[in-house]
N, C-alpha and C positions, 0 to 999 in steps of 0.2 A: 545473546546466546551465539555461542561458536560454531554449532555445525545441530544438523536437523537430529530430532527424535527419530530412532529407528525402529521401525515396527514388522515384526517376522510378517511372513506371506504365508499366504492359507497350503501352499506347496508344500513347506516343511511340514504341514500336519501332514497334510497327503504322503508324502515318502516315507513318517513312520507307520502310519498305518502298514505300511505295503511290507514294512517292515514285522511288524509286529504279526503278518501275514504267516510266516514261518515259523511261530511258534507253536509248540507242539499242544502246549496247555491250554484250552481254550481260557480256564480261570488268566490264567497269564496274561493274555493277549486283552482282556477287559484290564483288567488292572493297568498292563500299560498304556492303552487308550486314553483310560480314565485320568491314569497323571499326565500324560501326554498332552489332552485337551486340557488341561490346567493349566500346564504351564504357559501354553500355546495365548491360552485366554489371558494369561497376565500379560504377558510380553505385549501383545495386539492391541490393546486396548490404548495404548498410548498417552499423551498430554493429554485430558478432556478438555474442550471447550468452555472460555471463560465461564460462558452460560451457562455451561451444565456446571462447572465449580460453584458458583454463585445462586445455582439454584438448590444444590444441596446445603451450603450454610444457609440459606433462606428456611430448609426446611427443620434443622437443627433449631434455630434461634428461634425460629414461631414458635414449636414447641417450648420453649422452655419461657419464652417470654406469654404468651396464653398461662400457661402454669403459675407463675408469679405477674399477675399485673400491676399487683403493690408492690415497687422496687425496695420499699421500707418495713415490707416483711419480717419479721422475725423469722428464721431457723430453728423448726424444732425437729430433731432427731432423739439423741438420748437424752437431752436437756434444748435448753432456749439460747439460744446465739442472736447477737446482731446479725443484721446483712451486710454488713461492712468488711467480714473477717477473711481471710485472707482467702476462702474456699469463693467464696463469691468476689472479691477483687480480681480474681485470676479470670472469671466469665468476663467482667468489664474491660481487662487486657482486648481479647476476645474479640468482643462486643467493637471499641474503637479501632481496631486494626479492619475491621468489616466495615466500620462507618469511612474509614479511608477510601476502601476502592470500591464502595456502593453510600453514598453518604445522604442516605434518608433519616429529615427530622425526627421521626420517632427512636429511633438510636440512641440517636444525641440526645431526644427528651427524655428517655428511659433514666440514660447515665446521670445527668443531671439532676434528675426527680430522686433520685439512688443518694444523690450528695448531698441536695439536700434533705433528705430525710432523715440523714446524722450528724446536722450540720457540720459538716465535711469535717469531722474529727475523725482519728483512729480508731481501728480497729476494737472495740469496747470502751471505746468514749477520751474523750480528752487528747493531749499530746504528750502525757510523760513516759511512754514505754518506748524503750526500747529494743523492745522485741520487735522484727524482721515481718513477722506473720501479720500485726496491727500494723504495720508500715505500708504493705502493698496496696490497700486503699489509695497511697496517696499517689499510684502514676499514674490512674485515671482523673484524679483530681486533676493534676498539674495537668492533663493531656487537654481535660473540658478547661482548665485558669490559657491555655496558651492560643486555644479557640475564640474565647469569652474571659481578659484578664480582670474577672472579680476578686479582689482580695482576699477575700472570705474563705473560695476554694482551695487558695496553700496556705492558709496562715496557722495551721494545724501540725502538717505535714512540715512545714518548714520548717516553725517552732523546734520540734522534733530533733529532726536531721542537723538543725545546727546546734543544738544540745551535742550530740554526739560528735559533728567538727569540730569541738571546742572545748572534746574532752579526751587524753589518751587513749582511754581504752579500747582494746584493737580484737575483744576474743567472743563479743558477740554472737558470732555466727557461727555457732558450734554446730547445727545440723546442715546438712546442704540444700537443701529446698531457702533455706533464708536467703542465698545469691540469687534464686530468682524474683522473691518478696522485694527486698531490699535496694538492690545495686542498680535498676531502672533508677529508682526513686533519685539515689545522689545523681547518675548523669543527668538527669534530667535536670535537676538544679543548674551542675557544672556547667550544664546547654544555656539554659535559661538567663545565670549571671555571668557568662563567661569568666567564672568563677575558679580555679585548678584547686580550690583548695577540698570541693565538693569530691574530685576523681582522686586528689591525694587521699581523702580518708576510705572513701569507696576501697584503693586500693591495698592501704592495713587493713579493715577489716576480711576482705579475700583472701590474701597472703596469708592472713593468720589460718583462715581455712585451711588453705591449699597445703600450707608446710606447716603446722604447729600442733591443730588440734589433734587428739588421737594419739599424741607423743611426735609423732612425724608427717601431720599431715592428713588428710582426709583425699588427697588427690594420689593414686598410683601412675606415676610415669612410666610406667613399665608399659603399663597395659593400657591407658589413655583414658580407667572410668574410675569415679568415683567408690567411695563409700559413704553410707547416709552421715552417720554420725561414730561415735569414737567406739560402740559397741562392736560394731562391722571390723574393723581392721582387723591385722594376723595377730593373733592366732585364729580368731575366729575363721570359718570357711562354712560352707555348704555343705549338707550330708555328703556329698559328692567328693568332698576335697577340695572344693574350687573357692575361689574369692567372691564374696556375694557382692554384686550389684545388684541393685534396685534399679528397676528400668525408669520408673518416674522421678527415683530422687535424679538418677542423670539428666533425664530428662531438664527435671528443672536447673538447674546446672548450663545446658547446653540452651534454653532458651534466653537463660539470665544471660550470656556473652551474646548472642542475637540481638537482645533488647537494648543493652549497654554498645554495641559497637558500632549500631543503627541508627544510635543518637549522639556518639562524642561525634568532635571533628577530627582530622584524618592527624593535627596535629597534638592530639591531646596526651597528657602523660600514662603511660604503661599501658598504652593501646595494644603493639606488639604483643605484649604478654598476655594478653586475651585474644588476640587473633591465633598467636601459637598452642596454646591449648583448645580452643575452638577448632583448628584443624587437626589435635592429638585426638582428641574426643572424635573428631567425624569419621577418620581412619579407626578409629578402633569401634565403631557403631558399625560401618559398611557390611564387613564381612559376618556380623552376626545376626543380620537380619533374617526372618523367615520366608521362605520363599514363596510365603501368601500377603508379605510384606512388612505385618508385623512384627514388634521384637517383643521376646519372652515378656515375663514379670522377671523375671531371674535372669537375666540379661549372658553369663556364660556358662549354663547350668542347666540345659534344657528340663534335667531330670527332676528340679529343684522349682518346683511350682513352675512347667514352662509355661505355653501357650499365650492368647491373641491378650492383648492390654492397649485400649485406648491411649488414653492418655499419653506414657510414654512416648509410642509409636508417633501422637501427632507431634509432640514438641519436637522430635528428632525430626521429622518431616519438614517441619516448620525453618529446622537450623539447616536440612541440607538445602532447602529451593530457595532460603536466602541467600546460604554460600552460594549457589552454583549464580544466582541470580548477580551476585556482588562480585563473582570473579574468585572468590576464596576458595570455593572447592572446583577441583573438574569436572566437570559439563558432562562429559562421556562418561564418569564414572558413580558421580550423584547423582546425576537429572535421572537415567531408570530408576534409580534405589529411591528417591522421593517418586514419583511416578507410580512402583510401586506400592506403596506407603498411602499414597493418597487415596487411590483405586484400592485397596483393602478397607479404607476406613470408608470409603463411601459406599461400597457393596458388600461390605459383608459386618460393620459394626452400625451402620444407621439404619435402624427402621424408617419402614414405610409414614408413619405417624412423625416422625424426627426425634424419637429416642434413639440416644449413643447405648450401645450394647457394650458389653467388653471393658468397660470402665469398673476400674479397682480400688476401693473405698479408700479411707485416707484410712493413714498407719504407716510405716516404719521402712518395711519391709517385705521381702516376696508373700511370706506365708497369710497378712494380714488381708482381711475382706476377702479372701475365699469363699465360693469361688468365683472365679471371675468368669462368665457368660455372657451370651448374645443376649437371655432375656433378664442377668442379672442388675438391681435396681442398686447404685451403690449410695451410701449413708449424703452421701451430697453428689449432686449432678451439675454442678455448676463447671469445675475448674476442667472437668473433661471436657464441657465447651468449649468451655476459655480457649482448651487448647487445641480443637478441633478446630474454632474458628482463624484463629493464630495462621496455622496450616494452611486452613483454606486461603487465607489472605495472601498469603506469598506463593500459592500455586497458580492462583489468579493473575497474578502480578508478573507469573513465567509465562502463563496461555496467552497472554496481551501481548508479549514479544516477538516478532518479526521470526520467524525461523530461519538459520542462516545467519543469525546476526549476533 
C-alpha cells in the first residue's frame, strides 16, 4: 500500500455542529446532526483490524456451518437439490479463500467431506454437462486436488472441461453469472498444466459473451456494467428509462476476472483484456456506490428496486481490495470505497448470531426475491457467504499490510 488510510477527526463533527448552530429550524438542525454523525461514523471507522475482519467471517461461517453439519445434505427449498449446485459451490469459493489466510483443519475437512459426498462429480452428478452452474463445484475440487493431488478430486471436472477444449462451440455462456461459475474452473487447469489451450478456450467462451450474445454482446462499454442475459439489452430499460443492471449478476462478473487473473501467470494469453475490463467495471461501480456503502439491487436506478443487497456489494468489495491490493486500481480512490463496503456489510448486514441480512434470493433480476431486508431469509444462504467471506479474505490480506507501504 501507497500511502496510509485517512480517517476524519472528531473536529470536523465539532464545526458542524457549531454550524448546524444557526439553524433556524430546530427539526433542521437534528436532521443534520443525524446525517452528519453518519457520515462522520463511516469515514472514522477506518481499515478494521485483521482480528476484528476475521472475527467477523468466524462468526458468519459458524453460523452457517452449525446449520448444515452434513456437508452432503440435500437442499430443499421449492424442490431437492444436491449440495454441489452451484449456490453452494460459490460458499466453498468462500470457505477456501478463509482457509488461506486462517487455515484451520476443520475447513479443509468440511470441504473435503463436501467432495466427497458426490464423489466429486458435477453439479447433479456425472461429467457430461456443460452447463457453467454444474461446473463451479469443480474450483474447489481442484483447489483441495492442488492441496492433496488425489485423482479422484478432477477427474470429473476435468473429463468435463476437456470435452468443451476439444469441441468449437464457443456460446455457452449465454447468462453472465456463468463467468463466474466457469472461467476459475479453465484457469485453474491452464495453472495446473501449463496448459494455454485451457485460457485459449476460456477466452471464446467470454468473447462470445462480452461481444455476441444479445445480438451485440451482453457487455456495455459505454457505461462499464453488464446485462444478465439477452432479455436485459435495449430496448429493454427500467421503469425509469435507464439500462438495468443487476448488482449480483455484475457482481459475478467482476469476481469471475478476480478469480481468473489471481490465478493465470502475468504471461498468459488475453490477460490484458481482463485486467482492462476489470478496471471498466471498477470505475463505473465507484461512483454508484451508497453512501452507507452498499450498491442498489438496480445498480443505476435507485428508483427501480433500490436499496442495501449483500451479495453484490460483497463481490465488488472483494474486486476492489484485490485491485487496490495488486496495484490495479488506486489506493486513494478504492481503498475508502472498499472500506466502506466492508464496514456496511459487517455492521449493518450480519447479525449478532452470524446471519447475512440483505441478501437477495437467486433470480434474474432487480425485481426477483423481493424484498430484500435485514431480517429477510433468502431461498438459499449460501453464495451470500461465499461472497461475504471472498471479501472478508482480501480485506484481511489489506489489514496485514504495513501502512505506508
Amino acid at each position: 500500500m501507497t500511502g496510509k488510510v485517512i480517517v476524519q477527526q472528531s473536529s470536523r463533527l465539532i464545526g458542524w455542529v457549531l454550524l448546524c448552530g444557526v439553524l433556524t429550524s430546530c427539526s433542521a438542525e437534528h436532521r443534520a446532526l443525524r446525517d452528519i454523525a453518519r457520515l462522520d461514523k463511516q469515514a472514522a471507522v477506518g481499515l478494521p483490524a485483521h482480528s476484528e475482519i476475521l472475527a467477523k467471517m468466524t462468526l458468519a461461517n459458524r453460523y452457517f456451518m452449525d446449520k448444515w453439519p452434513d456437508p452432503g445434505e440435500p437442499i430443499v427449498t421449492d424442490r431437492r437439490r444436491p449440495s454441489n449446485i452451484w449456490t453452494r459451490a460459490t460458499y466453498y469459493e468462500g470457505l477456501m479463500a478463509f482457509y488461506e489466510i486462517n487455515p484451520r483443519p476443520e475447513f479443509y475437512d468440511y470441504a473435503v467431506a463436501w467432495g466427497e459426498a458426490h464423489n466429486w462429480e458435477l453439479g447433479y452428478g456425472g461429467w457430461q454437462s456443460r452447463n457453467a452452474d454444474n461446473q463451479c463445484c469443480g474450483q474447489t475440487y481442484i483447489d483441495l486436488y492442488r492441496i492433496d493431488p488425489q485423482p479422484e478430486r478432477i477427474a470429473h471436472i476435468q473429463r468435463s472441461i476437456d470435452a468443451m477444449v476439444n469441441s468449437e462451440k464457443a456460446d455457452d455462456w449465454w447468462w453472465i453469472d456463468a463467468l463466474q461459475m466457469a472461467m476459475p474452473v479453465f484457469a485453474r487447469f491452464g495453472v495446473l498444466y501449463d496448459d494455454d489451450r485451457y485460457f485459449e478456450k476460456m477466452y471464446d467462451l467470454y468473447i462470445f459473451t462480452k461481444e455476441k450474445h444479445g445480438g451485440n454482446g451482453l457487455y456495455n462499454p459505454q457505461e462499464g456494467l453488464w446485462w444478465r442475459d439477452k432479455d436485459f439489452v435495449p430496448p429493454y430499460t427500467t421503469p425509469g428509462g435507464k439500462n438495468c443492471y443487476w448488482s449480483r449478476g455484475n457482481g459475478w462478473v467482476f469476481a469471475a476476472l478476480v478469480r481468473v487473473l489471481d490465478m493465470m501467470p502475468p504471461d498468459a494469453p488475453h490477460r490484458d483484456e481482463y485486467i482492462n475490463t476489470f478496471k471498466e467495471m471498477a470505475e463505473a461501480l465507484l461512483p454508484i456506490q451508497r453512501d452507507d456503502g452498499f450498491w442498489n439491487v438496480s445498480l443505476v436506478d435507485p428508483a427501480h428496486y433500490g436499496g442495501k443487497e449483500t451479495s453484490g456489494t460483497a463481490f465488488f468489495v472483494y474486486g476492489f481490495a484485490w485491485g487496490v491490493r495488486k496495484g490495479l486500481l488506486d489506493e486513494a480512490r478504492f481503498l475508502p470505497a472498499a472500506i466502506r463496503g466492508w464496514n456496511g456489510l459487517a455492521q449493518d448486514a450480519l447479525h449478532p448470531n452470524g446471519f447475512l441480512g440483505y441478501v437477495q434470493s437467486t433470480g434474474k433480476q432487480p425485481s426477483d426475491g423481493q424484498p430484500v431486508t435485514y431480517d429477510s431469509v433468502p431461498n438459499f444462504e449460501d453464495y451470500g457467504l461465499g461472497a461475504f467471506l471472498l471479501a472478508g479474505a482480501e480485506m484481511a490480506k489489506l489489514a496485514q499490510l504495513p501502512q505506508g507501504q
